[in-house]
N, C-alpha and C positions, 0 to 999 in steps of 0.2 A: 571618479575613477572606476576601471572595470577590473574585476579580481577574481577569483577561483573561491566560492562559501566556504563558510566556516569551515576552521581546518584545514585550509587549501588544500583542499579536496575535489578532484574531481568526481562527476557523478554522474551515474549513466543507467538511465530508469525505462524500459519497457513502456513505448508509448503506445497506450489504449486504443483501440480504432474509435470506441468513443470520445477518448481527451481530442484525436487528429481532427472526427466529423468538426468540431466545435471548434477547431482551431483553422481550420480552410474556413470556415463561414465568416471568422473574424478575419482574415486575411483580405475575404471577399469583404468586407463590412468596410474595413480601416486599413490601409497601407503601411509597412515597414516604417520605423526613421532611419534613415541611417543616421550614425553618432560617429564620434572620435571622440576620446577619450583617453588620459595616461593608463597605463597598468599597473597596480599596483601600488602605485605611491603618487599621490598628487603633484610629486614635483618632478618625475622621471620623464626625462626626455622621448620614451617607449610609448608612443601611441598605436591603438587599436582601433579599427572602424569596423563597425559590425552594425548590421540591423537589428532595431529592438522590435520588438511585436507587443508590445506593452509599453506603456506611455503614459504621461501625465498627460492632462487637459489640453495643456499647451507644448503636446507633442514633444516634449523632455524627455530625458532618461529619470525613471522613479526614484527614489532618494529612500533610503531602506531604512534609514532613521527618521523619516516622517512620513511614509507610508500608512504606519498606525492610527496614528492619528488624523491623518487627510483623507484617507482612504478606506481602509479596513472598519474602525471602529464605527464612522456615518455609515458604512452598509451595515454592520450589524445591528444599529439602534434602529435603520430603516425597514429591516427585517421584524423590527419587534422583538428583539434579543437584548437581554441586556448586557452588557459590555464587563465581561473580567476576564478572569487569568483561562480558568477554561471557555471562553468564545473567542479568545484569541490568534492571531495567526499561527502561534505554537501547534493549538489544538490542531491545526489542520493532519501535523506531522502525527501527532499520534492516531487521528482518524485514519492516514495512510496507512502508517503500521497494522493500524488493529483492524482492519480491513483484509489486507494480507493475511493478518495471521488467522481470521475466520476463515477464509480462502484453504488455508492448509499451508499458505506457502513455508518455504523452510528459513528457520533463523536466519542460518549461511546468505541467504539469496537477501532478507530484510536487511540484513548487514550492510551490505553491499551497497542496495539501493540508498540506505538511510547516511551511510558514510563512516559504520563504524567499522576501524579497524578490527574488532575484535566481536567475531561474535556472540562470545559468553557476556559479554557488557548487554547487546541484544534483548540477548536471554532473559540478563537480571532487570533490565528496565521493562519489559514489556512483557515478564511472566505472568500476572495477572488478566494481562488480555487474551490469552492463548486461549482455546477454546476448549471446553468440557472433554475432557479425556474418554470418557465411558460409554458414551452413545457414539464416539469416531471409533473405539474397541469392537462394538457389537459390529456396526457397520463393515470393519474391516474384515471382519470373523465372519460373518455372513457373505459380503462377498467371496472371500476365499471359497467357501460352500455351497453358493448359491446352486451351483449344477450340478454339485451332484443331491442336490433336494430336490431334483424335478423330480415330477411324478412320475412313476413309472420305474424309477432307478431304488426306490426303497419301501417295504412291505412289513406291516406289524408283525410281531411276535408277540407268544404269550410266554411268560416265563414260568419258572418252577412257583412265584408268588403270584401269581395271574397279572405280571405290572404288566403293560406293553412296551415293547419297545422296538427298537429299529434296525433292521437288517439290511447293512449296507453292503455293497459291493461285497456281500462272503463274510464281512465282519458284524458283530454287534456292537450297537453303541449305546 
């Protein structure tokens, strides 16, 4: 059956011009199936036909409870990787996350993407990955200032203790 992921939820993610290159070249590679399939409940009269762009072997629609094991986990041992809970297809979602949040992007937005109602949940699941607070501080602090530290805009001082210091626009700093 075809159904709306966990939490029947819909979800709607910013597609990458890199994810798109890769996905026209598999288009170009392997053809749609089209399916029909109930919604929702296996025994509901409500069928849906939609093209899958991903397939089993035998040009099926994927089975999301043996995926892992048919699929996912032989690429991870064929990769050389050994198979648990973090090389998992879970992992991927957190790779996604914590990708973004190196990115800068904002909680609100990973929310959204990820499918949590609530972005303080976000927050507390992925506080940890969020990225070093004190060198995005400087960064931010300098760029603010960045122009008015060209040269030419500021001129040593000597003070009453001989420090130097910096005579900006009319002000000392």
């Amino acid at each position: 059956m075809f159904g709306l992921p966990k939490n029947d939820r819909d979800r709607r993610v910013p597609l990458p011009d890199s994810v798109a290159l890769v996905l026209r070249q598999h288009l170009k590679d392997c053809d749609p199936v089209t399916l029909t399939l109930p919604w929702e409940n296996p025994a509901s009269a409500e069928r849906v036909t939609v093209p899958l762009l991903f397939t089993t072997t035998r040009r099926g629609a994927i089975n999301r409870r043996t995926f892992d094991g048919k699929s996912w986990r032989p690429a991870v041992v064929a990769a050389g990787i050994t198979p648990t809970r973090a090389t998992g297809m879970h992992a991927l979602r957190h790779f996604y996350a914590s990708s973004l949040l190196d990115a800068e992007e904002s909680i609100k937005a990973l929310a959204s993407y990820l499918g949590h109602a609530d972005p303080g949940f976000t927050l507390r699941v992925y506080t940890h990955l969020m990225p070093a607070s004190e060198e995005r501080t400087r960064r931010a602090i300098d760029d603010l200032f960045a122009a008015s530290l060209e040269p030419g805009r500021w001129r040593p001082l000597r003070t009453r203790c001989g420090v130097e210091r910096v005579k900006h626009l009319g002000r000392v700093s």
